[in-house]
C-alpha positions in Angstrom: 1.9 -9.3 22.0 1.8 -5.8 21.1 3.9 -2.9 22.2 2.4 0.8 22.8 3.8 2.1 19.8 2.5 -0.7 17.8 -0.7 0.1 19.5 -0.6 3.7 18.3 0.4 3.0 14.9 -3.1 1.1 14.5 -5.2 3.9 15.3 -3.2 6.2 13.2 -3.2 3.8 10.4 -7.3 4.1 11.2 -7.3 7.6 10.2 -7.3 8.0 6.4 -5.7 11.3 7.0 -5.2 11.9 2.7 -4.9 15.4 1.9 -8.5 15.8 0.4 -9.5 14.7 3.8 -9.8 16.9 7.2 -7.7 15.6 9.7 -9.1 16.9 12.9 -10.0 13.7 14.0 -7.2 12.4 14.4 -5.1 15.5 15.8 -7.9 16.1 18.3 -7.2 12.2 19.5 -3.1 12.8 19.9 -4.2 15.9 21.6 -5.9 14.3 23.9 -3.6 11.7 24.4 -1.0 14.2 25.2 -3.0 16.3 27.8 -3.5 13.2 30.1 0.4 12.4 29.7 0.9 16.5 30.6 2.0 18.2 27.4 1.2 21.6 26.9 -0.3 21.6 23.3 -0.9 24.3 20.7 -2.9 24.1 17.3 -2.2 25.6 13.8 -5.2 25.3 12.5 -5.3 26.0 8.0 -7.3 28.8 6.5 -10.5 26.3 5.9 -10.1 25.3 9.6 -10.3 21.6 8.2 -6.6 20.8 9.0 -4.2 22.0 11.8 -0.9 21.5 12.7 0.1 20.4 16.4 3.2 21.5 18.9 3.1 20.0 22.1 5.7 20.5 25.0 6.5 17.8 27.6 8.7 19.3 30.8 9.6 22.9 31.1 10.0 26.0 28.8 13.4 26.2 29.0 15.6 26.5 25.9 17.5 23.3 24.8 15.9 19.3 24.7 14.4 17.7 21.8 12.4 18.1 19.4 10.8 15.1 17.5 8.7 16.1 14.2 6.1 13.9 12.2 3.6 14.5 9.1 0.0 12.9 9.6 -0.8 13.1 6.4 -0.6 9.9 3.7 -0.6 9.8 0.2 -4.0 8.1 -1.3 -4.4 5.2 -2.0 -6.6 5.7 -5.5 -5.5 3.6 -8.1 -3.6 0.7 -6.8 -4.3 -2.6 -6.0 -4.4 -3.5 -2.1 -4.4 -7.3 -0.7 -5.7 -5.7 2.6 -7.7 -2.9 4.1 -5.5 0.3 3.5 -6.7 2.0 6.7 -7.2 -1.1 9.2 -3.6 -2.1 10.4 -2.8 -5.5 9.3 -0.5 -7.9 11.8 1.2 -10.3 9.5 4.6 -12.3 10.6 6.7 -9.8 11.2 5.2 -6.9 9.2 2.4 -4.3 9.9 0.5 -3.5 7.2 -0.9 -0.1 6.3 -1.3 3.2 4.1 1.2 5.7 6.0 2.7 2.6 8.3 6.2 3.8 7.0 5.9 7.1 5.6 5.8 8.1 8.4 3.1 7.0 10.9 5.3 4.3 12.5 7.7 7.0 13.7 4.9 9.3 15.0 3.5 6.2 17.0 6.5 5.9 18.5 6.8 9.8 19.1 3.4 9.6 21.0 4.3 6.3 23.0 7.7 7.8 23.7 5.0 11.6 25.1 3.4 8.6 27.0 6.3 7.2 29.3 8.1 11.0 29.1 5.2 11.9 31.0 5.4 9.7 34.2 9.2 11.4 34.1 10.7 14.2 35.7 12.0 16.2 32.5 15.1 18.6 33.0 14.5 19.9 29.6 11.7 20.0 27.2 10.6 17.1 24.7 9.2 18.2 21.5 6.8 17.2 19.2 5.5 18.9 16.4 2.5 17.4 13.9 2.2 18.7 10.8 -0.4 17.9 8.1 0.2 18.2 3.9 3.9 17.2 4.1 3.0 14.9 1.0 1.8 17.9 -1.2 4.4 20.4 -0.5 5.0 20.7 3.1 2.5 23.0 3.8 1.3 22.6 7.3 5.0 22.5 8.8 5.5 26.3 7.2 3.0 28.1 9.5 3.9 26.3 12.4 7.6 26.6 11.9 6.8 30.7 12.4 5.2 30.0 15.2 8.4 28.4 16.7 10.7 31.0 15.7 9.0 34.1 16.9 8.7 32.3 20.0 12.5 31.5 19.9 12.1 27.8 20.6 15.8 26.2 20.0 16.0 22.7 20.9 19.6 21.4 20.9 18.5 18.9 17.9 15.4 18.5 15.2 14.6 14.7 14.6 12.2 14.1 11.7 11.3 11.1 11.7 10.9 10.3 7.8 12.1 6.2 6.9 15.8 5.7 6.7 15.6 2.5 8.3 16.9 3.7 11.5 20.1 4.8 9.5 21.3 8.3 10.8 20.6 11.3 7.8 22.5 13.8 7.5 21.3 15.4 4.2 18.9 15.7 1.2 18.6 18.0 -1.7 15.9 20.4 -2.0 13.0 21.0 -4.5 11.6 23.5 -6.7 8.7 22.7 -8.8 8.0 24.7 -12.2 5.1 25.2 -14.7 6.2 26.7 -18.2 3.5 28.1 -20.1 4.0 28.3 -23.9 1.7 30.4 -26.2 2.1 30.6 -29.8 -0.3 31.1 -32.8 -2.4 28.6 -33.9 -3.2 27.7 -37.4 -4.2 24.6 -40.0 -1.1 22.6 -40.4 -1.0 22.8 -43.6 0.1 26.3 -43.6 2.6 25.5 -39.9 5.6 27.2 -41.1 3.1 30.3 -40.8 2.3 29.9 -37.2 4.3 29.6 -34.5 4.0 25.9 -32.8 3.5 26.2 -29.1 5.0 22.7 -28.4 8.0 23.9 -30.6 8.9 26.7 -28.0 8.0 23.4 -25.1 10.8 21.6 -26.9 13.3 24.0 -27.4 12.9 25.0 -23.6 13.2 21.0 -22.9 16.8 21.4 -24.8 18.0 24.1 -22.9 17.4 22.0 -19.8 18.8 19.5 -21.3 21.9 21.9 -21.3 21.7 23.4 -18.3 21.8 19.5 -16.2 25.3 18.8 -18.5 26.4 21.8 -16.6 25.7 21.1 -13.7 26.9 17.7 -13.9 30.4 19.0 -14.6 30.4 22.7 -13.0 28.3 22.3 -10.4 28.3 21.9 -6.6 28.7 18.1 -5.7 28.3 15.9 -2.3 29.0 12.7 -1.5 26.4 10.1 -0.3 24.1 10.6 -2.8 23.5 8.3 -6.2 23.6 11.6 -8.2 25.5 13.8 -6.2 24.4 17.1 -7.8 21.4 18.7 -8.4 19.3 17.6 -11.2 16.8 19.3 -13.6 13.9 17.2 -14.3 10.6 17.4 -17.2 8.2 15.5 -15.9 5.5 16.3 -17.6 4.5 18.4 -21.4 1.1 18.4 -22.6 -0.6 20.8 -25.8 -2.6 20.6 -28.9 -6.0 18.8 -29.8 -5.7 17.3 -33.1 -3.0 16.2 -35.5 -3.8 18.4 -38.2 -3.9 21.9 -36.2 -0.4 23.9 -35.0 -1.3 24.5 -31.3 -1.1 27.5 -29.5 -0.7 26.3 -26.2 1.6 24.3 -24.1 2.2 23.2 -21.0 5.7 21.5 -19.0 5.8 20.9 -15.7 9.6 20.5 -14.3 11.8 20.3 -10.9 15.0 21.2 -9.9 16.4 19.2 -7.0 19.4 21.3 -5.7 21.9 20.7 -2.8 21.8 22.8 0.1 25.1 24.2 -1.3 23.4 25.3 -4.9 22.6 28.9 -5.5 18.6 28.0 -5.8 17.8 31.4 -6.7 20.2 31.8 -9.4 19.4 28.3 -11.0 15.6 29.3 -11.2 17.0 32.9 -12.6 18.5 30.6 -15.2 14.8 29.2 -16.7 13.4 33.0 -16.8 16.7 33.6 -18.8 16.5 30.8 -20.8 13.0 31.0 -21.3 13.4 34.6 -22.5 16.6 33.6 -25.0 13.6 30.8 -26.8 11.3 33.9 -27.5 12.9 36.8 -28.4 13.7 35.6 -32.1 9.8 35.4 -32.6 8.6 38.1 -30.9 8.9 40.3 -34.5 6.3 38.0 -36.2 4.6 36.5 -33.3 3.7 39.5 -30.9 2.0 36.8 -28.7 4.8 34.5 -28.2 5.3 33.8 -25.1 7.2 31.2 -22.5 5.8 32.0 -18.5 8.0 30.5 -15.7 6.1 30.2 -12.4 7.7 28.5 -9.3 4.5 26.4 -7.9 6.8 25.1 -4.9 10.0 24.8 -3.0 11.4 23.4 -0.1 15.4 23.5 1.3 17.6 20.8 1.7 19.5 19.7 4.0 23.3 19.1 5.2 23.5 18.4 8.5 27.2 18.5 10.5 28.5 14.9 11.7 31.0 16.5 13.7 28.1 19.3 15.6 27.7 17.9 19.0 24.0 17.1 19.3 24.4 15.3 16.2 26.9 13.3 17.5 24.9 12.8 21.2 22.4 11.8 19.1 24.6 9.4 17.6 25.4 7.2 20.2 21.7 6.7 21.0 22.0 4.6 18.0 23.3 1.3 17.8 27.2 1.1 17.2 28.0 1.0 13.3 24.7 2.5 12.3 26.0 4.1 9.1 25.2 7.8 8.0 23.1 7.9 4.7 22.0 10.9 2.5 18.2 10.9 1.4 17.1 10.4 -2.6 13.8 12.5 -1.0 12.7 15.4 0.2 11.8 16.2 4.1 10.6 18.9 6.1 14.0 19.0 7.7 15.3 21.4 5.4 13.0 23.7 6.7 13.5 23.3 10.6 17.2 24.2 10.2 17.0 27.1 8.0 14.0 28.3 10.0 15.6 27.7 13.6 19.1 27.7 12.8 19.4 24.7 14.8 21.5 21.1 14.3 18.5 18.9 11.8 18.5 15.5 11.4 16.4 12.3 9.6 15.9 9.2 11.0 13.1 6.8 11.4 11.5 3.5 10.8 10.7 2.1 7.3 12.2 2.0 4.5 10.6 4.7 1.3 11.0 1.6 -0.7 7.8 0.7 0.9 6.1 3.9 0.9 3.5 5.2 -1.4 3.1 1.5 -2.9 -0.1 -1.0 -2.1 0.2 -3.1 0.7 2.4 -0.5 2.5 4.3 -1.9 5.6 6.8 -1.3 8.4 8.7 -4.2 9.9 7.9 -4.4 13.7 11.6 -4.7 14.9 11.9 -1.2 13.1 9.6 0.1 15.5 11.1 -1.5 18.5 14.8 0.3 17.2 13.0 3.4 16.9 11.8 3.0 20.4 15.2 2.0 21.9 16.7 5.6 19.7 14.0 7.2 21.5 14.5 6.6 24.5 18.1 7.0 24.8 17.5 10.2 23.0 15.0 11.1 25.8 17.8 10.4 28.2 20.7 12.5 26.4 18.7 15.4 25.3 15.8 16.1 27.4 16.5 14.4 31.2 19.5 14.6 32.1 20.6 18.2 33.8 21.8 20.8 31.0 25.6 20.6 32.7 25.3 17.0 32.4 25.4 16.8 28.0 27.6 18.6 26.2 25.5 19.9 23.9 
């Protein structure tokens, strides 16, 4: 026997809603859901009008209720090995099987089962839900959207994304900035390398100073509990340059993150590469002219520290079952984002567990999706039908 949501999550699942793939489709079939159930819905559409964003409003335009927020997009599947179709939900024992089935289509079935009964309801305040698309390569969609919802001063009294945390309550996660450090120097036969300036030398010696500037951190640095590192960390994940053995390259490239709490100075820490980056190249400059180490951010997104002690969160709280512990997330969300864009109380929770997500043979156990149902509903209940005198919010 199968449930609404679990009935949703199969024709989600169905749409292999990758970012190299459009995923109008599929927003034009939750839109249309949502219509018959009596939403009032709004597209954000992308630049190449292949993609678009969704915000949909259930009861009336009032300030307060809920807002529930979910990314359509998957990561692909290329690569790995699958026992079962990636984008046909499998129903195995107590597993559902499918790319996205955690991260996070099994919370935005449940969002659109939860539109589906909101809408035979007489609403007090509104019920959110906001789509976005290209959460997996940087939170894109969410950012134009997000605009949207400030200029037209929409405050709900709480933001739930609904990324996997195994229906424990999050409260935070660190942020992300993404780097690419371009390295020139001057090429020449290696024979002769003390002559020329190697462009993976300047890569290395920019590695060390990062190596540097994470021991600071570690000890100087901002620090939270909950988290298995609890202060931001500088990562190189990548370095790549030269062609042969026998030839002193003139090119390099590193690509590198910084994940930073939402207490760290994320400004000055990326002023710290420049600087550094600088420091590396100014002893050359005399001889080598072209020497040269470029720092360009390619993305960032905030994290996120939500209050235990704000009162929507801890409404939101008791929709859970008693004991659910509090957690901090090892990844990124687009939570950050809602709170510092709307200045409103931000937290993560949903079905799943990440341990699950991005892998072949993706799944979401089904008495996940019947908790998240059972939050949602008691959410519904606190945030968005009882009267506005009634929670103190």
């Amino acid at each position: 026997m199968t449930t609404p949501t679990h009935d949703w999550l199969a024709r989600l699942v169905g749409h292999a809603t990758v970012s190299a793939e459009t995923n109008l489709p599929l927003v034009a079939e939750i839109e249309a859901a949502l219509v018959a159930a009596g939403a009032v819905c709004t597209r954000f559409p992308d630049e190449t009008e292949t993609k678009a964003a969704l915000l949909a409003r259930l009861g009336p335009d009032l300030p307060g209720g809920l807002m529930l927020s979910g990314h359509l997009d998957a990561v692909p599947v290329d690569g790995q090995t699958w026992t079962m179709p990636p984008f046909e939900l499998t129903d195995k024992g107590d597993r559902l099987y499918g790319r996205g089935a955690t991260d996070m289509k099994g919370f935005v079935a449940a969002m659109l089962a939860l539109a589906e009964r909101a809408g035979s309801r007489t609403l007090a305040r509104p019920l959110w839900l906001a789509f976005s698309y290209d959460e997996e390569i940087g939170c894109i969609g969410v950012r134009p959207m997000l605009d949207a919802i400030s200029a037209r001063n929409i405050r709900p009294d709480l933001v739930v994304v609904g990324e996997p945390t195994s229906m424990r309550l999050g409260l935070g996660h660190k942020g992300k900035m993404a780097f690419t450090i371009e390295a020139r120097g001057v090429a020449r036969h290696s024979a002769e390398a003390p002559l020329a300036l190697n462009a993976l030398h300047l890569a290395g010696d920019f590695m060390a100073a990062m190596r540097g500037l994470q021991d600071e951190i570690a000890v100087y640095g901002p620090r939270e509990d909950g988290y298995s590192v609890p202060y931001a960390t500088v990562h190189v994940g990548r370095l790549t340059g030269g062609t042969v053995v026998n030839f002193v390259p003139d090119s390099a490239e590193l690509l590198m993150e910084i994940r930073v709490l939402a207490a760290d100075d994320a400004g000055g820490l990326a002023a710290r590469l420049h600087d550094a980056a600088a420091k590396i190249v100014a002893p050359h400059r005399a001889t080598f002219p072209e020497a040269g180490l470029t720092v360009t951010e390619t993305g960032r997104y905030p994290g996120l520290a939500a209050d235990r002690d704000a009162p929507a969160v801890r409404v939101f709280a008791e929709c859970l079952p008693s004991g659910t512990p509090d957690c901090r997330l090892s990844f990124g969300t687009e939570g950050g984002l809602f709170a510092q864009k709307l200045g409103v109380p931000v937290v993560v929770c949903g079905p799943g567990d990440m341990a699950q997500g991005h892998r072949p043979d993706e799944f979401i156990a089904k008495a996940e999706l019947v908790a998240c149902d059972a939050m949602l509903d008691a959410a519904l209940e606190r945030f968005s039908v009882s009267p506005a005198n009634d929670t103190p919010l």
